[in-house]
N, C-alpha and C positions, 0 to 999 in steps of 0.2 A: 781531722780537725774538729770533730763533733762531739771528742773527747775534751774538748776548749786547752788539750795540749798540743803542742808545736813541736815539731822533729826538725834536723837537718837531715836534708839530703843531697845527693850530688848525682850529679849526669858526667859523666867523663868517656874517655876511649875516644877510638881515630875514626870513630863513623859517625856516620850522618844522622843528626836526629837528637841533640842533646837540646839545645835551643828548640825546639820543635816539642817536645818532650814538657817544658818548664815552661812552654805557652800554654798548653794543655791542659797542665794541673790548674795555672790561672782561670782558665776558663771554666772548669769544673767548679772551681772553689766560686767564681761568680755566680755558678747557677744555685750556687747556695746561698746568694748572697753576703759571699765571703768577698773583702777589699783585696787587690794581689796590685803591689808596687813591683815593678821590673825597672831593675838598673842594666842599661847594656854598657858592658863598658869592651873599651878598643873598636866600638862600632860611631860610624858618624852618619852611613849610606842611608839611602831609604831601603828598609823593609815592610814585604807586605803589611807584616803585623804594625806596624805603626800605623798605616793605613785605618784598615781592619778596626785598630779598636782607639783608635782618636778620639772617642767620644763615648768610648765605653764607662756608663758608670759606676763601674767596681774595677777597674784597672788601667792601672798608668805606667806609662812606660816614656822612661827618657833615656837618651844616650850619652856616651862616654867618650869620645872618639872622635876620628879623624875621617873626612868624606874617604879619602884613600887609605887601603891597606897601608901596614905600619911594617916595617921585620924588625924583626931581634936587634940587630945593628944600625938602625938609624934612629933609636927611640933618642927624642931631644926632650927637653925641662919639660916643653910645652904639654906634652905626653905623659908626662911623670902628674903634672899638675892637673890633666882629663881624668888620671884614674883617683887620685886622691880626692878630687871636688866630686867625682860619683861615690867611693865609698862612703864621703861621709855627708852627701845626699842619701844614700840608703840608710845609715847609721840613723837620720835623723826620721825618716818615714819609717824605720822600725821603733823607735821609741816614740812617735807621734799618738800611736792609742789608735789610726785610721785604717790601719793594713791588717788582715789577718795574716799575712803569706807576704815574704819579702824575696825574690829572687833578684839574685845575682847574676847575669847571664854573660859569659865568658871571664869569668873573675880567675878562673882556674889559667888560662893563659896569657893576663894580665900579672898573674904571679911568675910564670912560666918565663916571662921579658924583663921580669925586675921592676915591673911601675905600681906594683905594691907587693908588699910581702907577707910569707904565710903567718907572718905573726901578726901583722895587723887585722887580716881575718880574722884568726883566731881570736884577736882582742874584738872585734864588731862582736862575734858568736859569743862570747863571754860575757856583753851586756844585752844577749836577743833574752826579750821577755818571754814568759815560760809558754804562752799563750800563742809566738809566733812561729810559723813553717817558715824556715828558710832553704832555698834553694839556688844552691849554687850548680854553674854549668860549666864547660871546657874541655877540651883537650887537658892530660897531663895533671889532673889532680894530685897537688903535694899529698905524701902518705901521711902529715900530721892532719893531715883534713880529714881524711880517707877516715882514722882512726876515731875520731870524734864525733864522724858522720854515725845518724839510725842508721840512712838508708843508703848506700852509693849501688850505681847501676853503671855498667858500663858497656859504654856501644861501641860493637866490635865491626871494621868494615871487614867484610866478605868481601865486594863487589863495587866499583863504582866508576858510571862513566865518564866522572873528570880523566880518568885515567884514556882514555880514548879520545881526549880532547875535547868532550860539552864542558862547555863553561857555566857557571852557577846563572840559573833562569829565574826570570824573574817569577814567581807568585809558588815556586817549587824550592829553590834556594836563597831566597832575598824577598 
């Protein structure tokens, strides 16, 4: 970003660490005193990070989402209308002039259930100023994203012991 240009990039794959990943760059870019807007969408819970940085002055983050998990087959309007009122909350902190860095965090499995579609990303990404990073996170990134993106990284689980029955902890997973 110190080239005052803006890349996309994307976190994807079935492991652990995409959302984790796309906090981290925020935090960096604030010790620059860079602005980082986070949209969560399909999240309503508390996360540490909202805790954490409620009061952070170079980053905001708001959610999309429902307190409970949502699956593929129960998505109702109300869910359709979480993710459309987030995209186009980020749409509008990306042209606001205040963010240097706009992530999108779970935007890739928001597409993945049908409560936006890869062409409306693609239509947000086609009006991000030249000047902004954005990054998007999820499971399951569409390949026209994949395509578009500078940077895609993708986290591969090896190992994990949800598989063993721990369930997501709080200030480690949440």
């Amino acid at each position: 970003m110190t080239d005052k240009k803006g890349y996309v990039q994307i976190y994807t794959g079935d492991g652990k660490g995409k959302t984790t990943a796309a906090i981290g760059i925020g935090i960096r870019a604030a010790g620059h005193g860079k602005k980082t807007y986070m949209g969560q969408f399909m999240k309503g819970q508390h996360y540490g990070e909202l805790t954490a940085l409620r009061d952070h002055p170079y980053i905001t983050i708001e959610q999309y989402g429902d307190v409970a998990c949502v699956h593929r087959e129960d998505i109702t309007q109300k869910h359709l209308d979480q993710a459309r009122r987030g995209l186009e909350r980020a749409r509008r902190a990306m042209l606001s002039n205040r963010y240097d860095m706009v992530i999108l965090d779970e935007i890739n499995v928001a597409i993945w259930f049908d409560l936006i579609s890869t062409q409306e990303v693609l239509e947000f990404l086609n009006h991000r100023p030249e000047n902004v990073e954005v990054v998007l996170t999820g499971r399951r990134a569409p390949e026209e994203l994949i395509k578009i993106a500078d940077l895609v990284s993708e986290v591969k689980e090896i190992k994990h012991y949800y598989h063993r029955g721990v369930k997501a902890r709080n200030g480690i997973e949440r």
